[in-house]
N, C-alpha and C positions, 0 to 999 in steps of 0.2 A: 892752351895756346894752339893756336891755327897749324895742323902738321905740315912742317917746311916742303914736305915732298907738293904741296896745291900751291908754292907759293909762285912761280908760271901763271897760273891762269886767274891768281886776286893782282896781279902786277896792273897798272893803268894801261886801257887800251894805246896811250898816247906814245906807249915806247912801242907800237910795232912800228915796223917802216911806213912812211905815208899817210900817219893818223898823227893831225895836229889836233887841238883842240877843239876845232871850228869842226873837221869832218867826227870826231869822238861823240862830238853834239847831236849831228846827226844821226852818227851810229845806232847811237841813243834811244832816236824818234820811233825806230824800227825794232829795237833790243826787247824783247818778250820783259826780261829783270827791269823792276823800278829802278832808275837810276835817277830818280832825281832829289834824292839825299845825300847819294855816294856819285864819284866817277865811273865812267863806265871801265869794268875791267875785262880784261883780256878771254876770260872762262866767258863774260857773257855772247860775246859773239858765239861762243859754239851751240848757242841754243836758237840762233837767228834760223830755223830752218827754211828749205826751198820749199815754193808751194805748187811747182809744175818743174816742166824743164824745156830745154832748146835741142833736139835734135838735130845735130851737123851729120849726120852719116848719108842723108840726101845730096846723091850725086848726081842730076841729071844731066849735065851738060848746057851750055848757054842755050841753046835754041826752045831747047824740053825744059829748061824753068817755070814755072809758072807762077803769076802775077802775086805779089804776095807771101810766096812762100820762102820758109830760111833755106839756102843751098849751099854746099859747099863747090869751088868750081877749082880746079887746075889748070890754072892762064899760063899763059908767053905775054909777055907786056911787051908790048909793039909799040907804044910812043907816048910823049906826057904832054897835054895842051895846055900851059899855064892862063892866067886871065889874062887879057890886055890890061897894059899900065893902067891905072889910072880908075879900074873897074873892080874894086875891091867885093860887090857883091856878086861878081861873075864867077861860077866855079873853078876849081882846079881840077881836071880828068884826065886820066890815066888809062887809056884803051890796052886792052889784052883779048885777045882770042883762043879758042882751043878747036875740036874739029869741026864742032857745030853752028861756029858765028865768030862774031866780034861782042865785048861790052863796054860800057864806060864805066868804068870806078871813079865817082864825083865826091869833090870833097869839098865844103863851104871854109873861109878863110883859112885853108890850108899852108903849111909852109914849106913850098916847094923844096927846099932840099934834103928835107926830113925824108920826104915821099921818094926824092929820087934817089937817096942812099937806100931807102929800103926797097922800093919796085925797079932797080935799072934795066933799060931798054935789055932785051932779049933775057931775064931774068926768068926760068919756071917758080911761078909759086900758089901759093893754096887759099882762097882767100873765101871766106864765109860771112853771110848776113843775107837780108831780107833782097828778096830780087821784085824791082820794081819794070815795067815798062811805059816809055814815053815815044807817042806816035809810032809804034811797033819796033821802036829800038830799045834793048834791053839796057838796062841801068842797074848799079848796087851805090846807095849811099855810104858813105861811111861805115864800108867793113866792119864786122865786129871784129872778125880775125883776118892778118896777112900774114902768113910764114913763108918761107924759100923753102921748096919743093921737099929738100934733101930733111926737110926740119921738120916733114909728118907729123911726128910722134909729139910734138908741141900744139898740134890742133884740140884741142877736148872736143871729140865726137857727140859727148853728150853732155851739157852744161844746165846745173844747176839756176832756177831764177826765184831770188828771195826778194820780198816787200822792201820797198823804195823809200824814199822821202824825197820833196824837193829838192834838187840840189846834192844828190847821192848820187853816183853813178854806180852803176852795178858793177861795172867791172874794179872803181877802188873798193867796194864790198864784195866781193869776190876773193881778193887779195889778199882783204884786212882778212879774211874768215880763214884760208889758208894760212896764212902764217899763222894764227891762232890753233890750228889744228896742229901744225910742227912743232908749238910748247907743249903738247899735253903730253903730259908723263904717263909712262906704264901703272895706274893704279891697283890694286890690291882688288880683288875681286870681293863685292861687299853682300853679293846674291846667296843667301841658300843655296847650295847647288842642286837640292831634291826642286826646288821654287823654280830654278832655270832653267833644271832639265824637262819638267812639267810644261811650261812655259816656253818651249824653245825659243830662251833669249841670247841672242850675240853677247860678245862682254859690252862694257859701256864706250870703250875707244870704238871698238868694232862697228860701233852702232855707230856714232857720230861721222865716223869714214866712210862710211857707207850711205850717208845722207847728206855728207855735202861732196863727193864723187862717185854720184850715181852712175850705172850700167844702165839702168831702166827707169819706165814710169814707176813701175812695182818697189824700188829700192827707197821712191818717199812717199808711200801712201801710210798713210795712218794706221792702217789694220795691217800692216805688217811689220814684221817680228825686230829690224830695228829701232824703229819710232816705239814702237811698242816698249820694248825695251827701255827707251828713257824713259817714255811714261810711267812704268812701273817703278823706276827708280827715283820720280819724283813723286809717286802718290804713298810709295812706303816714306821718304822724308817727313813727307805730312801726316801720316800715321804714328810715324815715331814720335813727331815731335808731341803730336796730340797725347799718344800713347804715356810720354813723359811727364806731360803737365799735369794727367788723371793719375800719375801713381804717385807724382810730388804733394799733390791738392790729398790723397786720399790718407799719404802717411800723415799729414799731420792732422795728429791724434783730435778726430772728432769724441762728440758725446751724444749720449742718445737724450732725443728730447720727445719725452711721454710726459704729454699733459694729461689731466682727468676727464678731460672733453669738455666740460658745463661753455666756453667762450664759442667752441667750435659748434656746439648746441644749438647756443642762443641764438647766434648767425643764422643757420639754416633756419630756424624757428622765425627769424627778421625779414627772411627774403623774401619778398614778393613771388617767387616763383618757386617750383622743384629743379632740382640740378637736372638734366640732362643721364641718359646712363654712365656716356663718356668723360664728364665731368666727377659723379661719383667714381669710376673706374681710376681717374688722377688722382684726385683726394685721398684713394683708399692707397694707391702706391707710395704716393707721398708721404701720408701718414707713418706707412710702412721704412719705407727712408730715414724719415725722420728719428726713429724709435731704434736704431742700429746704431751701433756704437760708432760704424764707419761713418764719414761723409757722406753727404746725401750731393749728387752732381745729378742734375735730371735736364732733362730741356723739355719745355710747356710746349709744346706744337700744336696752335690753333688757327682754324680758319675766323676771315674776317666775322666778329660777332660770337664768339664761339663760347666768351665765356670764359678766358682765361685770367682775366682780375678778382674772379670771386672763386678761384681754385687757389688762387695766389696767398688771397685774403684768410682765407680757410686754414693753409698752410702758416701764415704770419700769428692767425690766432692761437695754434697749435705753441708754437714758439712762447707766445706770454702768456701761456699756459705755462709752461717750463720753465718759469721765471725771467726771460731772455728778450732781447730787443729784435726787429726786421727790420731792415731796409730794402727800401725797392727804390733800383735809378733805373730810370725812364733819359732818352736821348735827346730828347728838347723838352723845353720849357712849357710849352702848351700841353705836351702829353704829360707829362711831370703834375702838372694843375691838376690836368684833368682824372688823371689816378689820386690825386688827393681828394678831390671836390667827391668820388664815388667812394671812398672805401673811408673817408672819415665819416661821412653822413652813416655808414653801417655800422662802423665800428665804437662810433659813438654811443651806437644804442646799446649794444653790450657791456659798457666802460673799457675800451681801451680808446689811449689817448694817441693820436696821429700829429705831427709835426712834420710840414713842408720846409726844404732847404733848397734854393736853385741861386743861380751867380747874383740874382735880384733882390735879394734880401741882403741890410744895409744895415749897417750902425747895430741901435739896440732891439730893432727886429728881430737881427741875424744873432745880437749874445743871446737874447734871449730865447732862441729856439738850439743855437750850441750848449747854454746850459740845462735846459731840459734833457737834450743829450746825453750830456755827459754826467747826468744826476742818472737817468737811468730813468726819467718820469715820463719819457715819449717812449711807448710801445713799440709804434713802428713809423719810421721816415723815411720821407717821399721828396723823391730830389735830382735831381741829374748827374754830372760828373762831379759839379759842387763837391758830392756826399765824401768824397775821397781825398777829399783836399788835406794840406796836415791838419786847419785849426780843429778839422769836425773827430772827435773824441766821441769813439761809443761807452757807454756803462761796460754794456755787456750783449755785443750784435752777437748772436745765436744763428739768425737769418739773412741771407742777403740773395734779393729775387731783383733780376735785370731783364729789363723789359728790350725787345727789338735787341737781340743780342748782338747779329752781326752788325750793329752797327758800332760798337767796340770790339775793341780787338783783344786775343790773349791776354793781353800786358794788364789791360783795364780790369779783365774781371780780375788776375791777382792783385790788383793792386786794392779791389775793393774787398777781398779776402782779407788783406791785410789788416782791413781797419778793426778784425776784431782776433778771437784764438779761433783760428778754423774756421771760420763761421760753414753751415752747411748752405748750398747755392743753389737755386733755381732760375732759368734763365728763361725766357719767355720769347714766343715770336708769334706775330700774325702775318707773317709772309709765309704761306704755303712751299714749303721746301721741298722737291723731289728729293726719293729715298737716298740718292746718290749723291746729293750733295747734304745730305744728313751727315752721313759719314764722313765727306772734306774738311767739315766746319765744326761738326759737333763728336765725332769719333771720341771724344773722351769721355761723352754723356752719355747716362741712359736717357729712352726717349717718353715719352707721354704724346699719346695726340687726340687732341679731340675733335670729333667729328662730323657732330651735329652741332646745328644752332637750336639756343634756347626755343621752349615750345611759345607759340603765338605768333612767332616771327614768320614773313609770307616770303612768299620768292619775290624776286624783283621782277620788272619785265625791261627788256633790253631791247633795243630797236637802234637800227643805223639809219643816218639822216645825210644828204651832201650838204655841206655848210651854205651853200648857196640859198637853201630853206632855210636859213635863221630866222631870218624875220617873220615866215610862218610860224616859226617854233615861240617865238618871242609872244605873236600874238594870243597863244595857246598857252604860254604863261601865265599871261592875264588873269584867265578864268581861273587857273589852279592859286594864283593868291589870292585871288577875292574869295574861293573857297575856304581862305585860311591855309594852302601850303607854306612849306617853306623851300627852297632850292638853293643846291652848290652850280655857278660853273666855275667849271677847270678849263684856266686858260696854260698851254706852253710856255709863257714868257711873262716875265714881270711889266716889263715896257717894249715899245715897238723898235724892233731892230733890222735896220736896212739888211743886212745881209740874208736872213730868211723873212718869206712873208707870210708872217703868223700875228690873227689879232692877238695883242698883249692883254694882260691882266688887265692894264689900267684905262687902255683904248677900250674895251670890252666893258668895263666897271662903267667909263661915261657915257658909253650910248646905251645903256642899259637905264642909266639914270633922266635920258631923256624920258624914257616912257615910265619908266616906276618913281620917280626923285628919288627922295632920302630912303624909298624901301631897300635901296641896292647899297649894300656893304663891299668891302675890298678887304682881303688877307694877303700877304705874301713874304717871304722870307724875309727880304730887304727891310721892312719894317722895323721898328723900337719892338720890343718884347710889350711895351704896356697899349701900343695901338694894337697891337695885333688880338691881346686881350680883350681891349674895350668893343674891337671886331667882332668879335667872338660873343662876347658879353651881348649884345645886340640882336646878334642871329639869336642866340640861344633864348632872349626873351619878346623876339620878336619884332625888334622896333626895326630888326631890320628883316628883310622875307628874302632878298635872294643875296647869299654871298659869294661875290666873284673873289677868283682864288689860284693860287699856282699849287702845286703840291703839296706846298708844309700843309697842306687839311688832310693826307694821304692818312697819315697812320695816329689813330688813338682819338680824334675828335667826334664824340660822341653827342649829339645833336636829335633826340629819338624822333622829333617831328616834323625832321627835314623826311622829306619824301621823293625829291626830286633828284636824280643829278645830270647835269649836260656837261661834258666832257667834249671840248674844242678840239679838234687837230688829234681826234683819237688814234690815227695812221700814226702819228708821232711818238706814242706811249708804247711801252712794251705790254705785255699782256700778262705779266703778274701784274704790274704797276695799275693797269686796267683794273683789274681787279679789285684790288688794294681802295680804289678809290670809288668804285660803284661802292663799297661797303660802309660809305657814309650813309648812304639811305638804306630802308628796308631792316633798322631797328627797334622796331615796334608791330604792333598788330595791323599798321595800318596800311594800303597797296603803296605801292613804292616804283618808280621808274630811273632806268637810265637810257639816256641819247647818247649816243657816240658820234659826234659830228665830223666828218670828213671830208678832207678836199681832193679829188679825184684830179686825175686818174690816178690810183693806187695798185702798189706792187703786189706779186702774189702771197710773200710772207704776211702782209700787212692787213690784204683781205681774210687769208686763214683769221690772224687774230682776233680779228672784228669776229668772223662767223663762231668761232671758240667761244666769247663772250657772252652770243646772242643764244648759243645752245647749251651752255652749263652754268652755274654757280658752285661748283665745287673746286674749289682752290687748290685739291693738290694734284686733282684733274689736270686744274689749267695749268700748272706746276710743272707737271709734268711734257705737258705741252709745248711748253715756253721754252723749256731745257729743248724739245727737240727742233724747236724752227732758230734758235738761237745758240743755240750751245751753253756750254755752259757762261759762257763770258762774264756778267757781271750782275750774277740771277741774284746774288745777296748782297746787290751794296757796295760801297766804295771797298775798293781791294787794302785787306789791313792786313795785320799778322793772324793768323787765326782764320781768317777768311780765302776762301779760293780764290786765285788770281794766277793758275795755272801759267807754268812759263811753256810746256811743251806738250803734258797732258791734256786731252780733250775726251771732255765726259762724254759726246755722244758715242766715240768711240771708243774707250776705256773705260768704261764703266764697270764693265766681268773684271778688272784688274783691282778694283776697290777693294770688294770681301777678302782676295786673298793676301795684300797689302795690310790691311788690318788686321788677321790674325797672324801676317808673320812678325808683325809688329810687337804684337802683345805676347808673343811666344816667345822672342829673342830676348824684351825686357825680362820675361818672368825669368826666364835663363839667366841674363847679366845687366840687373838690372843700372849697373854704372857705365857699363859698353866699355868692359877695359879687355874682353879678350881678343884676341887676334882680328876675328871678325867686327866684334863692337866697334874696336882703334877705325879699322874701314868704314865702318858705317856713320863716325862720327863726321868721317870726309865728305859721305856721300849728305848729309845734315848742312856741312858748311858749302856744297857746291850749290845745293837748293836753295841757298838764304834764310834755313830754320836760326835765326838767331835766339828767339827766345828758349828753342830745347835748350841750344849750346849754353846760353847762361844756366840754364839749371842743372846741368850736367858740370860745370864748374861748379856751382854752388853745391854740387854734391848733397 
């Protein structure tokens, strides 16, 4: 149970004063925590932090204002000039002077007796906001603050400003953040104190008070010691919680799986080509993995092309070597195929027997590939979330390798553990992970990476275009299909959408087909699963030569004789994503190009990208790159459990806070490994203030 002492900050934002449902919604918009499962509650505002501030301690005087700037003034209000009847759009102003001038305090649909109880004629008071001038007479709009003289100490000299939404005002988010900060209880200190004092960190109230009633700039900058402070105590939640699932996943009792080699033999003996060193260097860890009585947890880290299917493969063979079944789920349907279509044609040759499962398989297709299963006569299956469903019954899964991990979340991989006793896991990625968010996502794995591509493969060549040059580009097509290429473009959008002007997928598919006809194919999300195949089907034997495309071509579509790619509206992609999809071409021996087309004028982030592109092909290069012109925001993928989606943490500046979060992590587990002593009880707090649900369930589940 949730300890009573946090029950304050999970209460619904909608019992503070002045948050109805409608402004909660809002709150919402701005609230770092996903709230759109749950209501927003009262703890999440204290993570809403300020991202500047408002400085009231500027005293100039009316005359010495200047245009623009916030001031605070100490008036005498000398008279009220309401509008004339009748003229509802005509101001209501309020003149006051001090020894410098006169000003008008203007107020639009004002209601005069509001103003005259609070400014009456001959009244000193204090009144602060933006000082405008009109034909050399000084003006202030609508105050942000009016106090009576005597009432100082109610001006905030220096005021916090946090991210808005429509329809928000700052000052009821100002409000709502304060009363949120009068619930927080005195919590139990959950830090290491050798960890705090190293770290000079505040406690965690101290931090929060400190960053939403700032003294200074300094009190909310990132790199200092209160922000820091939360960050640390959100990057160790995520290590704990990682830290829990790797000791939950590792107790149960694995086996070791030593085959005799002759399947993993044959394979190499099959391959068209030699492994790579860094592929043999995976193979031999895994192997290694494998053969331990523990769990085998590894994550496969490979750049586009790099080779990770046939290390995978290598591994699955090892497994029915040992008498034992693999599964590999892949995150959509085409890539799911496409891992079947390459590693049955291998695995064929050796005799082991491969079976495909995805939501598309029907009636007696679908028993008859559940009873292969469940007999134990399919070696290894190839499938997507399908594979986890209750009806799919393993014999005896041994293996279970998932491909594009972060695109499931914690919950998924245990649940695909489930489907056998223990099974040992390999999880796979060809998105180039900087090292720092290794550790957010995958902290409970060891890691593998590979690092070359297969020998024969050339570089690509990358060149920026303004889209204005299409139709040059288009005519220069020509010649490369009648040579026999083949080509991707990558359009931003399925169809054409008034609000941005971006050619779509499909505007782009028919003027393409004025000049090519039927050689121009279309792919795109929206599509049936079986057009999108017969798509596919066509590029891949040709009948069609250029396929226009939105992203679902990004990851696993293996096409070795496409050569081309042009990439629309490349300003618009981010630069792993960039990446990600030049790596459709340039898998073969043969020369390969990508366009980046672009419509100008373009920002300075967005040119770095482009020029990142044109001067590397190394993925965890550009990895690394991307983390810094972006942050870490949303480098892996839709934010799930298990994935980063940072509420207050920010990698570019917390990144030195990772290593030591992860070993206090793993050191307090090995300590108590159920979190029941004094310290643990707190840190379970600090687990349920972060949103770690999944630890919390295995920490119940004991």
């Amino acid at each position: 149970m949730r300890p009573s002492l946090l029950d304050p900050l999970f209460a619904p934002a909608t019992t503070l004063d002045g948050i109805g449902e409608k402004v909660a919604a809002l709150i919402g918009n701005v609230a770092p925590a996903d709230t759109t499962s749950r209501p927003l509650r009262v703890g999440d505002l204290l993570f809403i932090l300020p991202h500047s501030l408002i400085d009231r301690t500027n005293r100039p005087g009316i005359a010495l204002a200047p245009e623009g700037a916030i001031v605070t003034l100490s008036l005498t209000v000398d008279r009220h000039q309401p509008p004339p009847r009748g003229k509802p759009n005509v101001p209501y102003r309020v003149f006051a002077f001090d020894d410098t001038g006169e000003i008008a305090l203007t107020f639009f649909h004002a209601k005069g007796p509001w103003l005259e109880r609070q400014m009456p004629v001959g009244a000193r008071i204090l009144v602060s906001g933006r000082m405008e001038w009109f034909n050399g007479r000084p003006s202030m709009v609508h105050p942000d603050h009016i106090v009576p003289a005597d009432e100082a100490d109610n001006l905030p000299l220096v005021e916090p400003v946090y991210p808005l939404t429509a329809g928000l005002s700052a000052k009821i988010l100002r409000r709502s953040i304060s009363q949120a900060l009068e619930r927080l209880p005195e919590l139990p200190e959950w830090l290491d104190a050798s960890v705090q004092s190293r770290l000079s960190l505040p406690s965690f109230g101290d931090a929060l008070r400190t960053l939403h009633a700032p003294a200074s700039i300094d009190d909310i900058s990132p790199e200092n010691a209160p922000w820091r402070r939360l960050a640390y105590d959100e990057l160790l939640a995520g290590q704990l919680s990682l830290a829990l699932v790797r000791l939950r996943t590792k107790r149960l009792a694995g086996r070791p799986l030593a085959g005799d080699g002759r399947l993993v033999a044959a394979l190499l003996k099959a391959l068209p080509y030699s492994l790579t060193s860094s592929q043999e260097a995976a193979v031999a860890e895994i192997q290694l993995d494998l053969a331990r009585p523990e769990r085998l947890l590894r994550l496969l880290q490979g750049d586009v092309g790099a080779g990770k299917t046939v290390v995978a493969l290598l591994a699955m063979a090892n497994a029915t070597e040992a008498g034992g079944q693999s599964a590999l789920m892949a995150p959509t349907e085409i890539l799911a195929r496409q891992h079947h279509a390459t590693i049955s044609s291998l695995a064929e040759k050796v005799g082991m027997r491969t079976v495909l499962l995805t939501g598309r398989e029907k009636g007696r297709e679908r028993q008859a590939a559940l009873d292969l299963i469940g007999r134990g006569e399919a070696d290894i299956v190839v499938g997507t979330h399908a594979l986890f469903q209750e009806s799919v019954a393993f014999h005896n899964l041994v293996l279970a390798v998932i491909d594009e991990q972060h695109r499931f979340g914690v919950h998924q991989r245990l649940a695909m553990t489930a489907k056998g006793d223990a099974p040992d896991m390999l999880v796979m990625t060809a998105t180039p992970i900087p090292r720092t968010l290794v550790l957010t996502a995958f902290g409970d794995m060891d890691v593998s990476r590979l690092t070359e591509k297969p020998a024969g493969r050339r570089p690509i060549k990358t060149v920026t275009m303004p889209v204005e040059r299409a139709a040059e580009l288009v005519a220069r097509l020509q010649d490369a299909i009648e040579g026999g290429q083949k080509v991707y473009w990558i359009c931003p959008l399925v169809e054409e959408s008034e609000a941005v002007e971006l050619m779509s997928a499909e505007d782009r598919a028919a003027s393409l087909k004025r000049v090519f006809g039927e050689k121009v194919g279309l792919v795109h999300g929206r599509m049936a699963s079986r057009d999108k195949d017969a798509a596919m089907l066509a590029f891949k034997t040709g009948q069609a030569r250029i396929l226009v495309g939105t992203t679902v071509v990004e990851v696993g579509v293996d096409v070795p004789d496409a050569t081309i790619i042009v990439i629309e509206h490349a300003e618009r992609f981010g630069l792993a994503q960039l990446h990600q999809l030049r790596g459709r071409v340039g898998r073969s021996d043969l020369p390969s190009s990508c366009v980046l087309l672009y419509k100008g004028p373009i920002g300075e982030t967005a040119k770095r990208r482009l020029q990142i592109l044109r001067d590397t092909e190394d993925g965890f290069l550009i990895a690394e790159e991307d983390l810094r012109l972006r942050g870490e925001g949303d480098l892996l993928g839709t934010r799930q459990s298990g994935s980063p989606g940072f509420q207050v943490a920010r990698i570019e500046f917390h990144a030195d806070l990772l290593p030591t979060a992860r070993d206090d992590a793993r050191l307090t587990l090995s300590r108590d490994p159920e979190l029941l002593s004094d310290r643990g009880k707190a840190l379970r707090m600090l687990l349920y203030l972060f949103g770690k649900d999944e630890a919390i369930r295995l920490l119940r589940a004991g």
